[in-house]
C-alpha positions as CSV (number, residue, x, y, z in Angstrom):
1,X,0.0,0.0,0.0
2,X,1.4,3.2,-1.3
3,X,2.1,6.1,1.8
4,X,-0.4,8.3,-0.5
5,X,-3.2,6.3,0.0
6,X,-4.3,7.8,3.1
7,X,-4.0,10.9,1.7
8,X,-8.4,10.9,0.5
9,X,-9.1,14.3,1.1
10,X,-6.3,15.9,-1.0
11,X,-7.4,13.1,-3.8
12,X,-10.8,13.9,-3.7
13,X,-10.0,17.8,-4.1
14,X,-7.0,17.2,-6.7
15,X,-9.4,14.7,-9.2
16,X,-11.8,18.1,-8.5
17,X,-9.9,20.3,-10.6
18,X,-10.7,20.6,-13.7
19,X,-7.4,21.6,-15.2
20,X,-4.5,20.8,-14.0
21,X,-2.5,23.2,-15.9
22,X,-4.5,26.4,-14.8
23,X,-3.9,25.4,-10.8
24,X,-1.8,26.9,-8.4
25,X,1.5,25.8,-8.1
26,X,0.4,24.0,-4.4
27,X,-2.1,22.1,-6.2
28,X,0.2,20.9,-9.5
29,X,2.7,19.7,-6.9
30,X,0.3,17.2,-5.0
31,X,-0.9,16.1,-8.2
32,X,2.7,15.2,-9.0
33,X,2.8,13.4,-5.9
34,X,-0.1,11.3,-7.1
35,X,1.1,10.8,-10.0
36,X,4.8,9.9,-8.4
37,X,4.9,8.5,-5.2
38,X,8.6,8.9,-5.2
39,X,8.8,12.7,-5.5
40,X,6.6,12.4,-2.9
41,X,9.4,10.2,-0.8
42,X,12.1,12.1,-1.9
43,X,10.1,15.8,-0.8
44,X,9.4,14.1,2.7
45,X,12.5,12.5,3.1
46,X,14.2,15.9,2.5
47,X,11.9,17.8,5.2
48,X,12.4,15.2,7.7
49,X,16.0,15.2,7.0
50,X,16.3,19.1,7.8
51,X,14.6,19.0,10.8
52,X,16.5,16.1,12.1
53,X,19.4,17.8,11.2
54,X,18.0,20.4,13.9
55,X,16.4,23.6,11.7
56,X,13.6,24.5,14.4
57,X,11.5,26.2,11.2
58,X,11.4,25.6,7.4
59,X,10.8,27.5,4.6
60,X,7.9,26.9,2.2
61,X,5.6,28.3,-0.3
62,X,2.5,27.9,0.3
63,X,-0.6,28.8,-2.0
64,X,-0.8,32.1,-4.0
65,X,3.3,31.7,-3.4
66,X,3.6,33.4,-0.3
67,X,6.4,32.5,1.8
68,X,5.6,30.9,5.1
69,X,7.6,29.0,7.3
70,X,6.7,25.2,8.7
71,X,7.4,23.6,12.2
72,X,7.7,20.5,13.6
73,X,6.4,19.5,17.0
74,X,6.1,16.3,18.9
75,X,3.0,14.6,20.3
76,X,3.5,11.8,22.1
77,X,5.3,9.6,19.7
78,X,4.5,11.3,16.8
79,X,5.1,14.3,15.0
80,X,2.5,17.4,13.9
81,X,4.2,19.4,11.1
82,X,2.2,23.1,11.8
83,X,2.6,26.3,9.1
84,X,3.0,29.9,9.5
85,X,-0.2,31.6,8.5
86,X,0.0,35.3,7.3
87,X,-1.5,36.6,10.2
88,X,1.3,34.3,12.1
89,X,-0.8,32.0,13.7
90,X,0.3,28.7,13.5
91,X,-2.2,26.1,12.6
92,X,-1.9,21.8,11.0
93,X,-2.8,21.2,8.2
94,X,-5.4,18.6,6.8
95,X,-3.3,16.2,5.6
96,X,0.1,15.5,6.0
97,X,0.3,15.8,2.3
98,X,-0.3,19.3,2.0
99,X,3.2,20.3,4.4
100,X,5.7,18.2,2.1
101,X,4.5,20.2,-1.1
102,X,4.4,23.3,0.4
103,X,8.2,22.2,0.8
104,X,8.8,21.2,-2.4
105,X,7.2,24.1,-4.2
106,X,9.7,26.4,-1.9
107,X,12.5,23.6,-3.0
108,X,11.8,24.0,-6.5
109,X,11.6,27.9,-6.4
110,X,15.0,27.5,-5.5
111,X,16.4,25.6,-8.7
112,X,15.5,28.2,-10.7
């Protein structure tokens, strides 16, 4: 079973749009993920990797390209990955999903 497969909310909303092309950059990276569950790997692997590497905030992108920054906290034995709104309230997202390409976008902003 494929990591993305608990991902049915951000499926549901990504097989909503009608074209792909004319999305945000947000949504075209989550649809990449579906469509490659290793970019997905790699983009997850990379967060994780910089906080374990002890970065208490990351930059991302999030949608509209705004920067924001994401956070990692721990819960028990687990781990809640939170993002910077504009108003700079922090707040988790709906699926875990959503926090890796907000990553990647800011990842790929950086290539060019």
């Amino acid at each position: 079973m494929s990591s993305l497969s608990f991902f049915n909310r951000a499926r549901k909303y990504i097989e909503s749009i009608s074209d792909i092309n004319s999305a945000d950059p947000l949504d075209k990276m989550v649809y990449k993920f579906f469509k490659d569950h290793k970019a997905y790997d790699r983009a997850a692997q990379a967060l994780r990797r910089r906080f374990a590497r002890g970065a208490d905030v990351v930059e991302g992108i999030d949608r509209g390209g705004r920067r924001t920054r994401i956070k990692r906290e721990i819960n028990g034995g687990s781990y809640i990955y939170k993002i910077e709104g504009a108003d700079g309230s922090w707040s988790v997202p709906e699926e875990r999903i959503w926090v890796v390409a907000i990553y990647a976008v800011w990842q790929e902003s950086r290539k060019i």
